[in-house]
C-alpha positions as semicolon CSV with decimal commas, in nm:
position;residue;x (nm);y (nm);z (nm)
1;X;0,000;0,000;0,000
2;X;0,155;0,312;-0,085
3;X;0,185;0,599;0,149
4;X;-0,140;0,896;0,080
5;X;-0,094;1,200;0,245
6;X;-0,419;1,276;0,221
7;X;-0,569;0,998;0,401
8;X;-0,332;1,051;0,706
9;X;-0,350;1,273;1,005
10;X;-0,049;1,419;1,149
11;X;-0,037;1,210;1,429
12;X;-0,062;0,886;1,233
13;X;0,205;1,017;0,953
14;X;0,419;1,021;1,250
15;X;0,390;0,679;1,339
16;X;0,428;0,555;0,983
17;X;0,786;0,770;0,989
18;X;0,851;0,682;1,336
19;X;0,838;0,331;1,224
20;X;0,991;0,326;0,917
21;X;1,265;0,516;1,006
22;X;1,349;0,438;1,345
23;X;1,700;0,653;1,332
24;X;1,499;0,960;1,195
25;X;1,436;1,034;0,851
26;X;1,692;1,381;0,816
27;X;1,638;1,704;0,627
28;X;1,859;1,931;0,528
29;X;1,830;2,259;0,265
30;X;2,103;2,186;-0,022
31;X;2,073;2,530;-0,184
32;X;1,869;2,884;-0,104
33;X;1,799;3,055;-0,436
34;X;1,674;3,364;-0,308
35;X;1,623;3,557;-0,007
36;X;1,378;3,722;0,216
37;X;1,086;3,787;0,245
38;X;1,022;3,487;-0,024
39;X;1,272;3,232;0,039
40;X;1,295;2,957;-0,241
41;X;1,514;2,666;-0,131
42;X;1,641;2,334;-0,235
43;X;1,577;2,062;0,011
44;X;1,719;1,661;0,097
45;X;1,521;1,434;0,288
46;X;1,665;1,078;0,339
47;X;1,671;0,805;0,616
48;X;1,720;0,403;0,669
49;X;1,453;0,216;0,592
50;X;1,465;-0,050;0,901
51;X;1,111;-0,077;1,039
52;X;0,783;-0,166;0,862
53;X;0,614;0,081;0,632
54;X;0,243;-0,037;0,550
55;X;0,302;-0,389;0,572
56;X;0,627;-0,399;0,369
57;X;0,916;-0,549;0,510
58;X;1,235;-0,315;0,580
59;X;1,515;-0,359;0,341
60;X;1,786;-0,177;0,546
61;X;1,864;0,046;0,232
62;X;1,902;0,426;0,225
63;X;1,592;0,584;0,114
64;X;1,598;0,955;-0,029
65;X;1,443;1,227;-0,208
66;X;1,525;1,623;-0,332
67;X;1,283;1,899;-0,362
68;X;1,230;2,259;-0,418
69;X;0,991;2,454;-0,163
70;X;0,898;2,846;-0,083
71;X;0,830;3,022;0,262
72;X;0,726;3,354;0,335
């Protein structure tokens, strides 16, 4: 079953994470593009995947994704 953002509350989403990811799943910004008072940013998000996720088994491996968000 893959993971639907919209179908989870923040507490559960936690759980999923807290689960999967038992040694955290880490963020860090790669890159800011521009500055205040819109920031636009480059982001990293990765983690071991070592605890269940949805009823799949974990696989040990490194698990990670980029993206770009905004803030005001």
């Amino acid at each position: 079953m893959p993971y639907k953002a919209n179908e989870e509350t923040f507490e559960s989403s936690h759980e999923v994470f807290k689960s999967a990811f038992p040694r955290g799943f880490a963020w860090e910004v790669i890159k800011v593009y521009t500055g205040p008072p819109e920031i636009a940013f480059k982001f990293r998000h990765w983690g071991f995947f070592e605890g269940p996720f949805k009823g799949h088994a974990p696989t040990g491996n490194m698990v990670q994704f980029f993206g770009l968000g905004t803030l005001k």
